[in-house]
N, C-alpha and C positions, 0 to 999 in steps of 0.2 A: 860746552859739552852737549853735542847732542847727539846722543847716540840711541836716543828713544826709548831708552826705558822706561814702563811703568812709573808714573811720576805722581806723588801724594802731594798736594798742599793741603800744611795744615797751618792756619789760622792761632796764633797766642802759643804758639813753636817751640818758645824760647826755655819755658821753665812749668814745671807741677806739672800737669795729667797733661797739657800741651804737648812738654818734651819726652813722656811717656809714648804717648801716641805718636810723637816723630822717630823715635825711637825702634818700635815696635816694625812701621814702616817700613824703614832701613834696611832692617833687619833679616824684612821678608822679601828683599831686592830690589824695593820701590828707589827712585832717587825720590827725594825728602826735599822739597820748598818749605823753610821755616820761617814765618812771618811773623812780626812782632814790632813794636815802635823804637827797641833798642838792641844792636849787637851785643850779646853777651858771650859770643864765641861756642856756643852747643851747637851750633849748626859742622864749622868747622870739626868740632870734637868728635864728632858720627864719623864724620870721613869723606871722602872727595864727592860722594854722588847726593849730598847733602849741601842745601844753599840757604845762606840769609837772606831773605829780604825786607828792608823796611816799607811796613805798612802800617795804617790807622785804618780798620773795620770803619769806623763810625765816617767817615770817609768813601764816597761812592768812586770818585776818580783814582784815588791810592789803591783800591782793589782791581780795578781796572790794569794799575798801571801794575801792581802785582801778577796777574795771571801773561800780561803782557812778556812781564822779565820773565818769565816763569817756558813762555813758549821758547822764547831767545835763547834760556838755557839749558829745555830738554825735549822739545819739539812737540810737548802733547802735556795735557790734563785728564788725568783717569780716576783720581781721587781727592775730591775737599771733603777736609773734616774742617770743622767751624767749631771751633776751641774756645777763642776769644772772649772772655768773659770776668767777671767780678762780683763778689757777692757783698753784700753789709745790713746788717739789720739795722732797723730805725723806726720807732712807732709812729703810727699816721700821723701825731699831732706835730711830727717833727722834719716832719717831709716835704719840702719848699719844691718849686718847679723845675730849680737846677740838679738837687738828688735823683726826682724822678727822670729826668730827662738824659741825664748820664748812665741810669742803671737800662732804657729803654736803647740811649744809643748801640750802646756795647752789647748787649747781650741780646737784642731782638732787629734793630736795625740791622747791624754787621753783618748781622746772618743775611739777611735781604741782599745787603748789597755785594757780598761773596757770592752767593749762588747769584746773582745777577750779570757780578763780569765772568764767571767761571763756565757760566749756562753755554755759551758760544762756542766755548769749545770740548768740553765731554762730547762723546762720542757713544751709541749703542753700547750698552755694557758696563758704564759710567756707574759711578755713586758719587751719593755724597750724605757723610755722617754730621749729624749735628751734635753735640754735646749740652744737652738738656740739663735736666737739677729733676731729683724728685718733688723738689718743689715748683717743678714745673706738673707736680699731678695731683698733690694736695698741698693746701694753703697753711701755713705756721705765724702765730704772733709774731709781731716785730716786722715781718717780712712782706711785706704787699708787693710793694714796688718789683720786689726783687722774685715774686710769684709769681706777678701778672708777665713779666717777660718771660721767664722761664714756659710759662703756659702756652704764652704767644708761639715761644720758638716751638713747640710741640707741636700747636695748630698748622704754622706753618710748615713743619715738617708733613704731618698729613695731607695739606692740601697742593705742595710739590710733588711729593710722589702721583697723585693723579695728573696733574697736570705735566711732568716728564715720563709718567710711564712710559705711554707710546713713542715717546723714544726711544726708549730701551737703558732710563737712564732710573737708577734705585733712590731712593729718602729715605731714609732714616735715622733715629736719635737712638742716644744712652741716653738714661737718666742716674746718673750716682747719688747716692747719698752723700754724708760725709768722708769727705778723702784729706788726709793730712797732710795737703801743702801748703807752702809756704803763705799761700793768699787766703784758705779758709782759719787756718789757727791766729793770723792779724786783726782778720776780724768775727771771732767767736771772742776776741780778747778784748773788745768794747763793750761797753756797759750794757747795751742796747742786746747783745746776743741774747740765745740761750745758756750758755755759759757766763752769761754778766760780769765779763773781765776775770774771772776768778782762775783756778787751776784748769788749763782746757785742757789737758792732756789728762784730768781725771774726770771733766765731763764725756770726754768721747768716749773713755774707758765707759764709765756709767751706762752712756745714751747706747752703747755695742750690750752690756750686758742685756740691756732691760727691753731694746727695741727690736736687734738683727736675731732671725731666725741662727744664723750662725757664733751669735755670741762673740761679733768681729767686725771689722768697716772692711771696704775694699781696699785695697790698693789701688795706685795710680796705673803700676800695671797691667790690673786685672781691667781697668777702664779701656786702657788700651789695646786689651785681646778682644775684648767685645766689638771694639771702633775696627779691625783687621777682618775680625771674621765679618760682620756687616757689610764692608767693603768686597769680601772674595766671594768667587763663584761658586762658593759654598753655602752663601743667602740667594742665589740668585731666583730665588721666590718669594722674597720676603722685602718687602718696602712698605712703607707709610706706618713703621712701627716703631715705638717710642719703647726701649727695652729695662725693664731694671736693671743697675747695677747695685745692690745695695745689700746682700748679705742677709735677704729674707726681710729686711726692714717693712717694706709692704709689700705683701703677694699677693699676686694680681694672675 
């Protein structure tokens, strides 16, 4: 298929605020590259102008070889969004080299090495959203590890955007709060959270009443209108900004 249309890769594709944002894509005409380590069949479920392909972020050559399939199947890259990602709380004193190094590959490497095979071919007009953490702006117990990346990828979103401006090519991030997929309720449901394994479905309740100006969390959704409009010519003045999504949680 290539019939050139507007083509989004996104990065962690497959499932939670990934397949929101591939979703969203679709929807708005893009064809959709959904990347991920496993077919779970979302990509097909979208519809024809929507592709799997397998990839590992932490992985420099598999990204490579992603944007590769990615021209084969729609002649051009105009949109990464860099999704890929996993959280887990864990106290300093429990934090070995392999935790930190998996929460750094995934979450702050990937991004490196997506916008690295991806950079060659954007063209003037280009974006590319990162998908942050509010804990990518302020620091929470338990969570260092999973701070200091989320931070990283922020810094690195700002220091892309200068360095592709005069391209013509945009940077920037969302930073959500808590969003209810699949991957943050597994691990809010470990000891180590701030929900310390207990009812997490009545700590979010809680953390919404007492934290979000809105008295609510996002949706996966609403992640992924923020990641469209970022992406359309409707930001096209606006890069190197790291945006809350977070229901008033911190206003900035």
């Amino acid at each position: 298929m290539r019939d050139h249309l507007r083509t989004a890769v996104i990065t962690g594709g497959t499932k939670g605020i990934g397949a929101a944002i591939a979703r969203a894509f679709y929807q708005d005409g893009y064809a959709v590259i959904v990347c991920g380590r496993a077919d779970n069949g979302f990509a097909r479920m979208l519809g024809r102008k929507a592709f799997f392909v397998k990839a590992d972020v932490t992985k420099a050559a598999q990204m490579k070889g992603l944007v590769a399939k990615t021209m084969r199947l729609t002649g051009r890259v105009d949109v990464l969004v860099n999704c890929a990602g996993f959280s887990q709380w864990k106290k300093l004193e429990h934090i070995d080299g392999k935790f930190l190094q998996k929460m750094l590959d995934v979450n702050l490497k990937g991004v490196f090495f997506s916008c690295q095979a991806a950079l060659p071919y954007l063209r003037s007009g280009g974006a590319i959203v990162n998908v942050a953490s509010l804990a990518g702006k302020r620091g929470s117990a338990h969570n260092s590890a999973y701070c200091a990346a989320k931070f990283g990828a922020v810094g690195l979103t700002q220091a892309l955007a200068k360095e592709l401006g005069p391209r013509g090519i945009r940077v920037n991030a969302v930073c959500p709060v808590y969003v209810a997929t699949g991957g943050v309720l597994k691990a809010l449901g470990e000891r180590s959270s701030p929900a310390a394994g207990k009812n997490v479905r009545a700590y979010l309740e809680q953390f919404a009443l007492s934290q979000a100006a809105l008295k609510r969390l996002p949706t996966a959704a609403e992640v992924a209108q923020a990641c469209l409009f970022l992406a359309s010519p409707a930001a096209s003045a606006i890069t190197g900004q790291s945006l809350n999504v977070d229901c008033g949680v911190l206003p900035q």
